[in-house]
N, C-alpha and C positions, 0 to 999 in steps of 0.2 A: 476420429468421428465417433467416440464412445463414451458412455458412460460406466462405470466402473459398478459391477452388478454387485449388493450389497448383501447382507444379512442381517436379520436383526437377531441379537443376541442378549442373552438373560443371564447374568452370574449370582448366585444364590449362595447363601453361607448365615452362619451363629452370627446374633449382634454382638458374641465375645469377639468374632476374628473378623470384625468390618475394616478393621485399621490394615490388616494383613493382606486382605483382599485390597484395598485403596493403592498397599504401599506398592504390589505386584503390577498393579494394570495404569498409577498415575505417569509412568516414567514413557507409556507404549505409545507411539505418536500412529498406529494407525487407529486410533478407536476413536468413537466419535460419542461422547453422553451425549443423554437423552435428558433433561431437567423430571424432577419424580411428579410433580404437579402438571407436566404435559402427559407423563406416561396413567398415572392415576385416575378412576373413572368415580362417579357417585357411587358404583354402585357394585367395586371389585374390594371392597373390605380394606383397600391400602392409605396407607399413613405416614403423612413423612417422617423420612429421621430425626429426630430429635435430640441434640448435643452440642453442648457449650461452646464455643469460636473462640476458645481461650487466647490460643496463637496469635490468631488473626489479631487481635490489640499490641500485642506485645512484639508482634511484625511492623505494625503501623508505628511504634513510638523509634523502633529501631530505623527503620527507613526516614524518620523524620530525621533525626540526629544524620543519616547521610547525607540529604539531601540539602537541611538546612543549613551543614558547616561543614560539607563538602567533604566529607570524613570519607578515604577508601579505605575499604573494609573487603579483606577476603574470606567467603565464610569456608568454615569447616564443621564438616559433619562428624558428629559425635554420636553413637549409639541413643546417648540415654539423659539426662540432668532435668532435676528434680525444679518445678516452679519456683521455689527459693528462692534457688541459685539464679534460675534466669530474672526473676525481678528485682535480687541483689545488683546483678551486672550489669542489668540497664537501667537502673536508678544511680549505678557509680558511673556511669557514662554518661548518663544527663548531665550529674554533679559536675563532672571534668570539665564538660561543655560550656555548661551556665561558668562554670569559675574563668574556664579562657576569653568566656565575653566580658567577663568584669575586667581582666587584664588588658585585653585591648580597650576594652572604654576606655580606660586609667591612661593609657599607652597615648592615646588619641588627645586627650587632654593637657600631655605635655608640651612646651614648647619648643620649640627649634633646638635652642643649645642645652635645655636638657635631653635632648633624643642625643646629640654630638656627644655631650657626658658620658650617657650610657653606651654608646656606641665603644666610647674609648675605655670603660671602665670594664666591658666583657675579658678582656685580658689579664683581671684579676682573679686568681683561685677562690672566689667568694664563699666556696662549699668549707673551703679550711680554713678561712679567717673567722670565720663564725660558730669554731668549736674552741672546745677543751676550755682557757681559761681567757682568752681575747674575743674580742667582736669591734665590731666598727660600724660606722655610720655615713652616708652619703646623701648631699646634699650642695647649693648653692650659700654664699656669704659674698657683701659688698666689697667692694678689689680695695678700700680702705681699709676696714677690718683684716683682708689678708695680709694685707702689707705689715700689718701689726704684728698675727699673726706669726709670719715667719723672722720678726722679731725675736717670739718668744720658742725657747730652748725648755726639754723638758724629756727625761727617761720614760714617762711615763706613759706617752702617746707618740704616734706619730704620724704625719697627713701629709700627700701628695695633689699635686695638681692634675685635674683632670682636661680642664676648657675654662676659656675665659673671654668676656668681649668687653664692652665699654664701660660696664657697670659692675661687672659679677662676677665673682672665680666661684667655679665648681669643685668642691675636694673630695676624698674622702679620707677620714682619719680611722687609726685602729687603736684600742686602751685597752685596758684589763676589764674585763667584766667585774669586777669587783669597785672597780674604780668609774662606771658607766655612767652613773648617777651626776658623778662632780663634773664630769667632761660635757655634760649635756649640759647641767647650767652655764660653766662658762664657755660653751658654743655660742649659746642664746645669748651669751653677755654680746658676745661680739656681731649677731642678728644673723646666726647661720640657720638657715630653711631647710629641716631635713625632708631627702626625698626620697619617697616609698620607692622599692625596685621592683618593679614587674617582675612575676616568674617566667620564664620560658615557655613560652605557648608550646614549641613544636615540639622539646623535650617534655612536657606533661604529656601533651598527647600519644606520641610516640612510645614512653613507657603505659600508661595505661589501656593504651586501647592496642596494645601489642597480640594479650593472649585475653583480653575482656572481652572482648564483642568477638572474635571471630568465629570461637568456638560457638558461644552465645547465639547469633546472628543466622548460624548455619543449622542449626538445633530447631532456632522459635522458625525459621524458613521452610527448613522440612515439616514441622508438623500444621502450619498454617496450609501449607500444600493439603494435606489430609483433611484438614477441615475443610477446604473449598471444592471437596469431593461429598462433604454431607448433602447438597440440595440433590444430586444425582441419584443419592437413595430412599428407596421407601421401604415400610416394613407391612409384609402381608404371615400372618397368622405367627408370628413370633421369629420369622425368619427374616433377615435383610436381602436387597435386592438393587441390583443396578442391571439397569438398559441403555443398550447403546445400538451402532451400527459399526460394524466391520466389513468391510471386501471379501469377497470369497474369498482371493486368494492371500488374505493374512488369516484367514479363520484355524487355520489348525496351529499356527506361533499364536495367535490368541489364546485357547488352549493352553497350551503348554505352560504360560503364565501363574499358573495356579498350582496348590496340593490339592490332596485330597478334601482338604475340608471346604472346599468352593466348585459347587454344580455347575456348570457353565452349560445353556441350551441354542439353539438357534431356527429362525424359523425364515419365512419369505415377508420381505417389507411390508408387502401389501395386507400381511394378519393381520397388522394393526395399526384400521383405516386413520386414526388420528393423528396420529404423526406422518409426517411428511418424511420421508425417508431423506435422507442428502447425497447430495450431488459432488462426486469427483471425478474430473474432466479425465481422459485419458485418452493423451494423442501423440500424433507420429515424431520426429525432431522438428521437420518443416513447420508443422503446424502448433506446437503448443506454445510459443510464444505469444501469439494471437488469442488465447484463451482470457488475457488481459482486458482486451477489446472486448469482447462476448462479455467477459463478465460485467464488464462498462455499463450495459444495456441489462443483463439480468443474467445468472446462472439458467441454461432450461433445467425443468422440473426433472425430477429420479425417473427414468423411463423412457423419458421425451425425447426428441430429436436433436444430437449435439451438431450443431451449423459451423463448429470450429474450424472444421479441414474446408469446406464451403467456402467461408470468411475469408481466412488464409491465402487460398487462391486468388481470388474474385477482388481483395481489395490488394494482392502485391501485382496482379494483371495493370490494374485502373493504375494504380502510382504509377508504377514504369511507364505505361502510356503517355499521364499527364509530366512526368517528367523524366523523359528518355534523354539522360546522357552519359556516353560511356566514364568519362573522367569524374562529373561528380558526381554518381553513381559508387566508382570506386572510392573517393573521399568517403558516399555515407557508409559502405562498408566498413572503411576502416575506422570508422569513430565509432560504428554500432559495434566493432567488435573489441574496441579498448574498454566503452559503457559496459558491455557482457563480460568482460575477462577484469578493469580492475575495480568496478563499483558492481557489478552485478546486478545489472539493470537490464529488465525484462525490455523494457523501450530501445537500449541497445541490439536485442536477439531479434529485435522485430524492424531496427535499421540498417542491420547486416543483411539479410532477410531481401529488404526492399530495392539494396544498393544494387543486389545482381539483377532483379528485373530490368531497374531502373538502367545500368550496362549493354540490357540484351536488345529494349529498344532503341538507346542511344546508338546502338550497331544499326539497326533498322533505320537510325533519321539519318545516319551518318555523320552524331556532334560529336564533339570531344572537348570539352569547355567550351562548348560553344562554338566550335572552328569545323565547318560543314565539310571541307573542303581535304583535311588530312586522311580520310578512309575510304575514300573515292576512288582511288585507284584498285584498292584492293575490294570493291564493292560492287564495282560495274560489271563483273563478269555472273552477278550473282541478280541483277536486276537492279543494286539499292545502290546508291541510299533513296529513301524518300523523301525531298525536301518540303517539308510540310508546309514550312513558309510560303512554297510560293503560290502566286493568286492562281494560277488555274489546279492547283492542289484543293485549295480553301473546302468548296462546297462539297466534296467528294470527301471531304477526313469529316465536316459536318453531320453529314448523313451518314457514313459509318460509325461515327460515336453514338447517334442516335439507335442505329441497327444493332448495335452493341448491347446497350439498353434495353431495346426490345429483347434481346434473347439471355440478358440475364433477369428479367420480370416474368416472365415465362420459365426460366428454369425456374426462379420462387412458388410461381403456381404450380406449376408442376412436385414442387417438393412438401408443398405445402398438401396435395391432392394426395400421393403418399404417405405421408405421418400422417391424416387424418383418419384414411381408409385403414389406417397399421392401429390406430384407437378408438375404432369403429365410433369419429364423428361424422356420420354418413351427409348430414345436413350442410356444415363445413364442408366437404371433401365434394360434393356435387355442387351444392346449390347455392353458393358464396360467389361473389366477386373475386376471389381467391381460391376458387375451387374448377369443378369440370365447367360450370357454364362461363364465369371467366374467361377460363384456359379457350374456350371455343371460340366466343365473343371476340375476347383480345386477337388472338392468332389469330383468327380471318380479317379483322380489320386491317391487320397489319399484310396479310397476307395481300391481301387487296389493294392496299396502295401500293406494294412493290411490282404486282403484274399492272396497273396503270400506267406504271413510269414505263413498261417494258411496253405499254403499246396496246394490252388487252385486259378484258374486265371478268373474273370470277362470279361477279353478284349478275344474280339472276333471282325467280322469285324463290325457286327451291333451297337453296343457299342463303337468302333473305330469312325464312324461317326456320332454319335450321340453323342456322351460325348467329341470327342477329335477334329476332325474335324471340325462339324458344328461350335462348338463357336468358336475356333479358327479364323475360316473364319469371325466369326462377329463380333469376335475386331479385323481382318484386317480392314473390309469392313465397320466400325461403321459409318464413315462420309461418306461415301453415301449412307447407310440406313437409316442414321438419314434425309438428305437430301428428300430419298425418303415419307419418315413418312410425312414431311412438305409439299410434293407437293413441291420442288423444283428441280433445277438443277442438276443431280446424278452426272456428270462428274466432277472430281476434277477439281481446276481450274490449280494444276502443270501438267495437264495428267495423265494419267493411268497408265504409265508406272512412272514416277518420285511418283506418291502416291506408288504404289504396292515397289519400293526399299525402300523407306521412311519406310512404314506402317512395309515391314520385319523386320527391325531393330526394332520398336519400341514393337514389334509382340516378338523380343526375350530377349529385355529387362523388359516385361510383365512378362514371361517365368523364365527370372532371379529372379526377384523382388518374385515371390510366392516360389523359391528355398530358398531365402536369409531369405524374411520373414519367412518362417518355421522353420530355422536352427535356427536363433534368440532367439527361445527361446529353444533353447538348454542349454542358460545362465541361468534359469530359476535352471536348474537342477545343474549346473554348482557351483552357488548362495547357495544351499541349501547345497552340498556337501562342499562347500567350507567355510561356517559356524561350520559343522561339524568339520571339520578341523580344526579349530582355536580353539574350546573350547576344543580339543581333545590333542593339546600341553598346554593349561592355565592349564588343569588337571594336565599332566603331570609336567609341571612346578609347579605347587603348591606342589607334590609330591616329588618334587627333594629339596622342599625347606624348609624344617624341620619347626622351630618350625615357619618363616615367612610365610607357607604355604597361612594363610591365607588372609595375606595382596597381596601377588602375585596372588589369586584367586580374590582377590576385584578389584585389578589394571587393571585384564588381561579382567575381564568382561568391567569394563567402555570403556578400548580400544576399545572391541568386539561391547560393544551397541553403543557407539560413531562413531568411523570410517567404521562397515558395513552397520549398520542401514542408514547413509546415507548413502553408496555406492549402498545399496541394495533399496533402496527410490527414488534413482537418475536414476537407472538402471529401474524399474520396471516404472518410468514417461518414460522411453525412448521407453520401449514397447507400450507403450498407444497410442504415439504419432503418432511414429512411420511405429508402426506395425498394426495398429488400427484405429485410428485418420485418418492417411491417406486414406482409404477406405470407408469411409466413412459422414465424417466430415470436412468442408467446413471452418466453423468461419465468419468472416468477419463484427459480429452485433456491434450493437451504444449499449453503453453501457445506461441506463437510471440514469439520474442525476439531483435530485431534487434541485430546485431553492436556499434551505437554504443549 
């Protein structure tokens, strides 16, 4: 239930050593920048930094060539290399690229049995038939011409069969390069079709881009980093400067990040009103997986009231309720806790989480997939199980899901009258629908009907104006009591008469809204009753189903854990929100987001 108390911090240094300061503090993941145009005022003399994003181009061509030909590339870091070199090496890596797409164009262009040719002809040393004083030639000729061909006897050449089908022999011949000339005319005499040989894509690649890009890659990497540290700084009288926020308790490894040639200062968030300080959550094991949810709706503001540990409770309470079973209870544990341990899924911490509620009520109905009847022995000495299902049950779990409601709307006003009074909104905190007259209003109503069911009546007229009247009048009259609290102006500025129609309407939509939110969680009961239901036909159906009984028992629970758990997961955020969240909780914080 905390917010992580911040500071705000100022590191000062030469615009010779701004890189040195960048290189110290880019890598530190508790620091949060500030952008230099939020921190900047008209009228503080400061100026943004100003310097070329040299990198940043030269990141983006190399990142293209990954992405676009699927190139993996591990970078390494190297002290130091001079722009040259890095636009020599990603201009010869473009090259490599652009030339392996012309080979596969070419490659894609061939047909069937000259792919089988080439296929059969890689088991020629082609690297040494193409030196010293021979070379050779590969290509298709009509299976007549060959037939001739291997007629003709000659020292001077000689050709092998590569593939051949109904029309065509594939060869290739080897001559003297001196003699290359006369062998090509009479090839052609005989209508041989030379064919070009693709280079090696994967050997291109694999030599060139071995020691080219990595070092490269990891070089233009690191200084583009540095560059996208320039908008964080401004310069005030010849000095540079970056702002950020830190934690208290990383402020002194902050610190230490630096030599001497970089000032590092620190002050309280609130110096300076412009910036919105940011928000990190900081809670218990139980609760911080829930911080998900919260943020769902809005981080609260730096200072505000964190409702995480609140939330946590209040919505694994309602789940378990609406789906209290010990067995698939333990299923959602076990799945929430393979999502957390092998993908690392916050949604998994928060269905481990929910599985043991969900267990402790299933103790309480007495299910266990569904089967009322297996904990009953062991439960009757204890008073339970409670069989929710049955009809003289029904109205009694009604009315306590609703009483439920009532006293978690009441805890919201209640926490909501707290953090106001804790930020002196006196007007809020009293004279709100969500504040002391509210809290008066709501409670005696409620409190009212429960001594009617018992037989007697609290309202009288003194109780009348005190519990139903007076707050009523003072969430009419909020805005110009809040007025009056300010020492300002009381009279509306539509008049008296256009606030008083205005405020009735609003006055009985107050009115509605604490009717609706109470009914609301009628669903609650609704939820739990209607769980019972579902495993109460899987039974039956397993029972109808002879010796398949038990595969329609296994089918009919995955249905049950799958489609209510979230219907009942999705419904019970709706009351949070809602029902809850609204009365309370505001949102609206910067989330905090460290520099790496």
């Amino acid at each position: 239930m905390a917010i992580e108390k911040m500071r705000l911090v100022l590191t000062v240094t030469t615009p010779d050593n701004v890189l040195n300061m960048i290189s110290a503090i880019k890598e530190y993941e508790h620091f949060h920048p500030e952008l230099s145009t939020d921190v900047m005022t008209n009228d503080d003399g400061g100026e943004p930094y100003v310097a070329d994003h040299i990198y940043e181009a030269y990141l983006s061509r190399i990142e293209h060539l990954i992405h676009e030909y699927d190139i993996h590339i591990k970078p390494t870091y190297v002290i130091d290399m001079d722009l040259e070199t890095v636009e020599k090496n990603i201009a010869a890596a473009e090259a490599v690229c652009d030339k392996n797409v012309a080979i596969a164009t070419t490659i894609s262009t061939l047909h069937k049995d000259d792919k089988i040719a080439l296929e059969n002809l890689q088991s020629y040393p082609l690297d040494e038939l193409d030196e010293g004083f021979i070379t050779f030639k590969f290509g298709r000729m009509p299976l007549n011409s060959f037939q001739k061909l291997t007629l003709y006897h000659s020292e001077e050449f000689v050709f092998t069969e590569l593939h051949r089908n109904k029309h065509n022999a594939w060869i290739i011949y080897v001559c003297l390069k001196s003699k290359e000339e006369h062998f090509a005319e009479f090839f052609e005499s005989m209508y041989f079709e030379p064919i070009t040989i693709p280079e090696s894509r994967e050997k291109t690649l694999a030599f060139d881009f071995a020691g080219l890009l990595n070092e490269t890659y990891g070089y233009v990497k690191e200084q583009a980093e540095r560059e996208a540290f320039y908008k964080y700084i401004s310069v005030y009288n010849g000095q540079t400067t970056m702002t950020g926020f830190v934690s208290e308790g990383n402020l002194e490894a902050f610190d230490q990040l630096f030599d001497d040639r970089v000032k590092t200062y620190d002050f309280p968030p609130e110096i300076q009103k412009e910036i919105l300080a940011p928000t990190a959550l900081k809670n218990n094991w139980f609760s911080y997986p829930f911080e998900m949810l919260v943020e769902m709706y809005g981080l609260p503001k730096y200072g505000e009231y964190d409702p995480t540990r609140y939330f946590a409770i209040t919505y694994s309470l309602l789940f378990g309720m609406m789906f209290g079973d010990v067995g698939q209870g333990l299923v959602i544990v076990l799945v929430g806790y393979l999502l957390a341990k092998k993908k690392d899924m916050m949604l998994g911490r928060i269905m481990f989480r929910l599985g043991f509620f969900s267990m402790f009520f299933g103790i309480i109905y007495g299910s266990v997939f569904g089967n009322e009847e297996l904990l009953t022995p062991f439960l009757k000495p204890l008073g339970l199980p409670i069989h929710v299902a049955s009809p003289d049950f029904t109205s009694n779990l009604l009315i306590s899901t609703v009483g439920i409601g009532v006293v978690l709307i009441l805890g919201s006003i209640l926490i909501n009258i707290i953090v106001s009074l804790k930020h002196k909104r006196y007007t809020r905190a009293l004279f709100s629908q969500n504040g002391l007259a509210g809290l008066m209003f709501y409670g005696f109503m409620m409190a009212w009907i429960v001594t009617m069911t018992l037989g007697y009546s609290i309202m009288n007229p003194l109780t009348i104006i005190v519990f139903i009247v007076i707050p009523l009048l003072s969430i009419l009259f909020h805005e110009p009591l809040s007025n009056l609290i300010a020492k300002m102006k009381v009279t509306p500025q539509e008049g008296w008469g256009g606030y008083i129609v205005e405020g009735f309407f609003e006055l009985f939509e107050v009115l509605l809204g604490f009717v609706t939110n109470t009914l609301s969680f009628l669903r609650v009961g609704g939820f739990i009753l209607s769980h019972a239901g579902m495993m109460s036909v899987v039974m039956v159906l397993k029972d109808m189903s002879g010796g398949a009984g038990f595969i329609v028992f296994i089918i009919g629970n995955i249905i049950v854990i799958g489609l209510e758990g979230l219907i009942v997961g999705i419904q019970t955020l709706r009351l949070q929100y809602y029902e809850m969240f609204s009365r309370y909780y505001d949102g609206g914080g910067k989330p905090f987001k460290s520099v790496n």
